[in-house]
C-alpha positions in Angstrom: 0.0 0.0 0.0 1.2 3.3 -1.1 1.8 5.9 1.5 -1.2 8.6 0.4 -3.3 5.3 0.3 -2.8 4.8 4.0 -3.1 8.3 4.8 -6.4 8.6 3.6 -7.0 5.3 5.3 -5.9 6.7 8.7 -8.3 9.4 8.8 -11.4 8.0 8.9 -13.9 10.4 7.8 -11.6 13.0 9.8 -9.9 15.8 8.8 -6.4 16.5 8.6 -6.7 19.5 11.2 -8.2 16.9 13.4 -5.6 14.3 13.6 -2.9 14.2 16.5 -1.4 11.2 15.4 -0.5 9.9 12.3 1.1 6.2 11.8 2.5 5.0 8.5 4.6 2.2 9.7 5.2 0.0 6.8 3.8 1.4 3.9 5.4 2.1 1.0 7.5 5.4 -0.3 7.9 6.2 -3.8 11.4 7.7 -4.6 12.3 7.4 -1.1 9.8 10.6 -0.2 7.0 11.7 2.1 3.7 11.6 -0.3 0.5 12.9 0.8 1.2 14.6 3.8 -0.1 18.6 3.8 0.5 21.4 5.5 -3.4 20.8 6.8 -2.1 18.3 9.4 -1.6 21.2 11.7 -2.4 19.6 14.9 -0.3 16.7 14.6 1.8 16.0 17.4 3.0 12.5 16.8 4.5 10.9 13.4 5.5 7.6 12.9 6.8 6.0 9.6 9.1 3.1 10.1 10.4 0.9 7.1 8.9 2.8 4.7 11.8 2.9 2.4 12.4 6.5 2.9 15.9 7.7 1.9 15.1 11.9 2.0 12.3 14.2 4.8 12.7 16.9 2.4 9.4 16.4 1.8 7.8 17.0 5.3 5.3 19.8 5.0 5.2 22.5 8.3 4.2 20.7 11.0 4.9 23.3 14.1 3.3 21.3 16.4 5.0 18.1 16.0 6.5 16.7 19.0 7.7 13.0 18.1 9.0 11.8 14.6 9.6 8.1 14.3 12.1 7.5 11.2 13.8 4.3 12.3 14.6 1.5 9.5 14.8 3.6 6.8 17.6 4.6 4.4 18.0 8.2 5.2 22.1 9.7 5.5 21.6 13.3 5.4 19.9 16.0 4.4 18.1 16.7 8.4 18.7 20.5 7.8 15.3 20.6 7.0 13.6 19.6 10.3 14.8 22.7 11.7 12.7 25.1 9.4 9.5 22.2 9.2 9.4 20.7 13.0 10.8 23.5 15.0 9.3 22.1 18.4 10.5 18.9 18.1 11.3 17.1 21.0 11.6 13.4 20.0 13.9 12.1 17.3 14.4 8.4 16.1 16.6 7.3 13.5 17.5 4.2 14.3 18.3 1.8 11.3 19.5 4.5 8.9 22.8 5.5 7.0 24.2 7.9 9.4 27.8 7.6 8.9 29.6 10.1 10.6 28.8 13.6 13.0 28.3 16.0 10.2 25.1 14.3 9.3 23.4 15.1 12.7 25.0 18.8 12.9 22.0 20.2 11.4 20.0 18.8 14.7 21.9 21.8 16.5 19.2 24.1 15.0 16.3 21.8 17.1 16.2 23.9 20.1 13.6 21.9 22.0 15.4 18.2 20.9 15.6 16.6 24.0 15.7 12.8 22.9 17.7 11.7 19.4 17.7 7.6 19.0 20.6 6.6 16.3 21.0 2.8 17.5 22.0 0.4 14.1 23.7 3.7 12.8 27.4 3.5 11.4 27.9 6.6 13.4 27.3 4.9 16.8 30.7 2.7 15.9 33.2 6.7 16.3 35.2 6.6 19.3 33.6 8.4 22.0 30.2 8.4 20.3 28.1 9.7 23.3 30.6 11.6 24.6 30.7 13.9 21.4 27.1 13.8 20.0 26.3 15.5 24.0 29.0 18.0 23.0 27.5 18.3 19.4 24.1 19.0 20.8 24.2 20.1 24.5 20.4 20.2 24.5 19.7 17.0 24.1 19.3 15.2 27.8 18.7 11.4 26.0 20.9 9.7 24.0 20.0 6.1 22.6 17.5 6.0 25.5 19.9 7.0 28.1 21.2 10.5 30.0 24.9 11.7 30.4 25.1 9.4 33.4 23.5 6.4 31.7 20.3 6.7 33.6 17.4 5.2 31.3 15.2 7.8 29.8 11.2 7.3 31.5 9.6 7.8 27.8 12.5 7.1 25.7 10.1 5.2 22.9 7.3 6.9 20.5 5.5 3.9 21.7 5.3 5.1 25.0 3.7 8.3 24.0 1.2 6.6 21.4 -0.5 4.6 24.4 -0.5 8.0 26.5 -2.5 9.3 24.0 -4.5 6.4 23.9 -5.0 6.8 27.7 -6.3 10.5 27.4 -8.9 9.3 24.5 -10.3 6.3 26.9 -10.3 7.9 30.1 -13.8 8.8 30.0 -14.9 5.7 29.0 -13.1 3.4 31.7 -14.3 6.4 34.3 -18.3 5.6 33.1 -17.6 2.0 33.5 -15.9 2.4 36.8 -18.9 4.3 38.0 -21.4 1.5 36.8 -19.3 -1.3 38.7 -19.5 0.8 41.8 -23.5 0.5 41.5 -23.4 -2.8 40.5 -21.3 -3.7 43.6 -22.9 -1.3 46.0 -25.0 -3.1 48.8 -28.9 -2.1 49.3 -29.9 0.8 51.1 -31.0 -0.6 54.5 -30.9 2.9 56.3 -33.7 4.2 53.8 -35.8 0.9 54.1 -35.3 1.2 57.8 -36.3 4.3 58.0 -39.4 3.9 55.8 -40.4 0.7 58.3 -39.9 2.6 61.2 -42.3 6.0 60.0 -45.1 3.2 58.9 -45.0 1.7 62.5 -44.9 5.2 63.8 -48.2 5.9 61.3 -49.7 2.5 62.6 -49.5 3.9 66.2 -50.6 7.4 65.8 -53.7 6.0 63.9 -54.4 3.5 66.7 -54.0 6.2 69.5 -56.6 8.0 67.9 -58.9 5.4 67.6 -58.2 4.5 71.5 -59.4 8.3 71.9 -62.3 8.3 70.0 -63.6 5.1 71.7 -63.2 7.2 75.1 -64.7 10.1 73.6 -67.4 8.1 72.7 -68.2 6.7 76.4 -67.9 9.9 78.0 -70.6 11.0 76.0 -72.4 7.9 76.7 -72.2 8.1 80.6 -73.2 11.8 80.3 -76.1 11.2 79.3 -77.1 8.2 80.7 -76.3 10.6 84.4 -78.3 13.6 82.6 -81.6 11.2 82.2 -81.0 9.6 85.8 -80.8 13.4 87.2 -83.8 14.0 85.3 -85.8 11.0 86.0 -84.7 11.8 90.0 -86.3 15.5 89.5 -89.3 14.3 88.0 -89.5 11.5 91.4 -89.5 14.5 93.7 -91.8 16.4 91.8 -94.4 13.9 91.9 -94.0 13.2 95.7 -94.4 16.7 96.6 -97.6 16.8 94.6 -98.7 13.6 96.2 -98.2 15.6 100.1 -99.8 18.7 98.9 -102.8 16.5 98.1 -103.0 14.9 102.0 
């Protein structure tokens, strides 16, 4: 597959202005030269193409925001002068697997001001006496060499790999948090305190209801036993009456 083939293939119904990442790994070249990459991939941040047969960048469009360029196994010696003017915030730089013979052919790297990690491993130029020691002189702003510092301590992300699944990470964080949040309900135990809660105001309910009934019954034979003393008080009246008619008669 031809390299503007899988470009278009890689975008997926995007646009170039939306892409961050671009990988070309494998695809093929022709004449040894970026094809179908624009000056409308002006987010991109990460570019990767590995064996692609690729003996010349002069082709790279301006990409100021690119950050990582993977260029390892191809046939590239020279001609890096370029990356200066087209990637000036470059920060990541592999070239493993390619013709670099000798120091002059990573001079022009000078000019990358923000270069902090250059990979040259299966270059002729890593066979010079004192390698390291001079390509840290050549470039003082480098910090990793081949993966490693001054004092040989291994780099943290000292692969494009690396920074391809951080990317990855940022895209699927929102996902993994939704599904974190729906094993948290799935897992969470029932609500006793509501349920308790709820039995506890029904019984409450229950009892208010049944001390009003208890009060209506006594209500009810208050009433009763007033009147049964008004009728006795009347019926008592109406006794006296009669006997003090009965006297006045005698």
């Amino acid at each position: 597959m031809d390299m503007k083939k899988r470009i278009h293939l890689e975008l997926r119904n995007r646009t170039p202005s939306d892409v961050k990442e671009l990988v070309l790994d494998n695809c093929r070249s022709n004449e040894g030269k970026i094809e179908g990459l624009t000056d409308e991939f002006e987010e991109l941040e990460f570019l990767s193409t590995i064996n692609v047969g690729l003996t010349s960048v002069s082709n790279l469009p301006k990409l100021n925001k690119l950050k990582k360029l993977e260029l390892s196994d191809n046939r590239i010696s020279g001609g890096l002068d370029v990356l200066a003017e087209k990637c000036p915030n470059l920060t990541h730089l592999n070239l493993s697997g390619n013709k670099m013979k000798d120091l002059s052919t990573i001079e022009p790297l000078k000019k990358l001001e923000t270069l902090k990690s250059l990979d040259l491993f299966n270059c002729e130029v890593t066979n010079l006496n004192d390698y390291r020691d001079n390509v840290f002189k050549l470039l003082p702003q480098l910090t990793y060499l081949d993966g490693y510092d001054k004092d040989d301590k291994e780099a943290p992300d000292s692969d494009a790999e690396a920074y391809v699944e951080g990317l990855d990470d940022d895209d699927d964080s929102d996902e993994v948090d939704e599904e974190e949040e729906e094993d948290e309900d799935e897992d969470a135990p029932p609500r006793k305190e509501e349920d308790d809660d709820d039995e506890e105001g029904e019984e409450e309910e229950e009892e208010d209801l049944s001390g009003e009934e208890e009060e209506e019954e006594l209500d009810g034979k208050e009433s009763d036993e007033d009147n049964e003393e008004e009728e006795r008080g009347l019926k008592r009246k109406r006794d006296l009456d009669e006997e003090a008619e009965e006297e006045e008669d005698d």
